[in-house]
C-alpha positions in Angstrom: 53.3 92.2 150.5 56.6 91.6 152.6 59.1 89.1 151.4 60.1 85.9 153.7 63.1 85.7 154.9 65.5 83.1 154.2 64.0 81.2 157.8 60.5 81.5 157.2 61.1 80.1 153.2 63.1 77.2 154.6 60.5 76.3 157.3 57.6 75.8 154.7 60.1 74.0 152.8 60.7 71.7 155.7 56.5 71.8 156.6 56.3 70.6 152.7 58.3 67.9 152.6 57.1 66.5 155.8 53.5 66.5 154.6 54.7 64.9 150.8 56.6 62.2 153.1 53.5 61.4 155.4 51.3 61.1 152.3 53.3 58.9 150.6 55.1 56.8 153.6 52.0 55.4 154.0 52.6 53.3 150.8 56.4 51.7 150.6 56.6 51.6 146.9 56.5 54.9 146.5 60.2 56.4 147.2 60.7 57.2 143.8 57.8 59.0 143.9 58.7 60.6 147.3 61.9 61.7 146.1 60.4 63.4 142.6 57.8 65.5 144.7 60.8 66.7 147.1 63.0 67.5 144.0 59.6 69.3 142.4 58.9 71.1 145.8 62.6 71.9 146.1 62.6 73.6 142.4 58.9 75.4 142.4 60.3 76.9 145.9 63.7 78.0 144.6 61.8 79.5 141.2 59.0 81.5 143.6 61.6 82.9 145.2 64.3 83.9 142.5 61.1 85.7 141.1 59.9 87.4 144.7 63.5 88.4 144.8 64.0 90.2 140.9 60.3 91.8 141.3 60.8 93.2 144.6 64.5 94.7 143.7 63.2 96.0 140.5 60.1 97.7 142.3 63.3 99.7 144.3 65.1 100.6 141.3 61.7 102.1 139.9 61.0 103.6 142.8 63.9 105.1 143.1 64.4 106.6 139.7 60.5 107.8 139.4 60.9 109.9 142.7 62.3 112.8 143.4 65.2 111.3 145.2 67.4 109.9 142.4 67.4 113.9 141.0 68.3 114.7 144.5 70.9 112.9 144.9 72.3 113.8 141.3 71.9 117.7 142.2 73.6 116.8 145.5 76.6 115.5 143.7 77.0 118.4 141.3 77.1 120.4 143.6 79.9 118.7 145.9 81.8 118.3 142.4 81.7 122.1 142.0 82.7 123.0 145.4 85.6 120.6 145.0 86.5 122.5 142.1 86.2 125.3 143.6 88.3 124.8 146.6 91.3 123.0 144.3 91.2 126.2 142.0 91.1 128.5 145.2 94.2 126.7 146.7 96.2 126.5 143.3 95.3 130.7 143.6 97.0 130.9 147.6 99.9 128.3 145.9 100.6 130.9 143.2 101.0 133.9 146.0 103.0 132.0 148.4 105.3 130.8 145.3 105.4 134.7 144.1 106.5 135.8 148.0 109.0 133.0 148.3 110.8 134.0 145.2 110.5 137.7 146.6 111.9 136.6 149.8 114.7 134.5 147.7 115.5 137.6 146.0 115.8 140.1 149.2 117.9 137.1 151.1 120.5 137.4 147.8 120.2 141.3 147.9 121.1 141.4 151.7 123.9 138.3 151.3 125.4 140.5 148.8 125.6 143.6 150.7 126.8 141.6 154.0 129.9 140.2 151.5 130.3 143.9 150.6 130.4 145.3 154.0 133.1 142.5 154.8 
C-alpha cells in the first residue's frame, strides 16, 4: 500500500465535499448541517492521514534497524573514526620529526653564525 500524496488527499477531499453539498443543497435548511459534515470530513481526513503518515515512518525506522543496514552503517563509521585517528596520530608523529630537524637546523645555523663571527 503506497501513500497519497498531498494532491491526490486534497482531491478526495474536494470530490467529498462536493458530493455532502449536492446531497444536502437539495434541502435549504440544511447549512448547518452542510457545514458539520464538511468540518467532520475535514477532521476524519486530517486524522487518516496523520495516522498513514506515523505508521508508514515507523515501518522505515523498523526496517531500518531490523536489517543489516543500520549495523552497516555503524561499522562503516567505526571504521572512518579509526582511520581518522589514525591519520591525526600519524601526522602529530611527521610534526614531532619536522619539529626535532628544525631545532637541529636552529642549532647548526648558531654553530656556523658563531664560527662566521670568529673568522671576522
Amino acid at each position: 500500500m503506497r501513500s497519497k500524496t498531498a494532491l491526490e488527499t486534497g482531491i478526495v477531499c474536494a470530490a467529498g465535499v462536493i458530493v455532502v453539498a449536492i446531497v444536502a443543497g437539495n434541502d435549504n435548511h440544511n447549512v448547518n448541517f452542510l457545514f458539520a459534515a464538511v468540518i467532520a470530513l475535514v477532521i476524519a481526513v486530517s486524522v487518516f492521514a496523520g495516522f498513514r503518515y506515523l505508521t508508514s515512518r515507523n515501518q522505515q525506522r523498523l526496517e531500518l534497524t531490523e536489517s543489516g543496514q543500520y549495523r552497516q552503517l555503524a561499522d562503516e563509521y567505526r571504521r572512518l573514526s579509526d582511520l581518522a585517528i589514525t591519520a591525526q596520530e600519524h601526522t602529530d608523529l611527521k610534526l614531532g620529526e619536522v619539529s626535532a630537524q628544525l631545532d637541529y637546523l636552529r642549532s647548526q645555523v648558531d654553530s656556523l653564525q658563531k664560527i662566521l663571527k670568529e673568522v671576522e
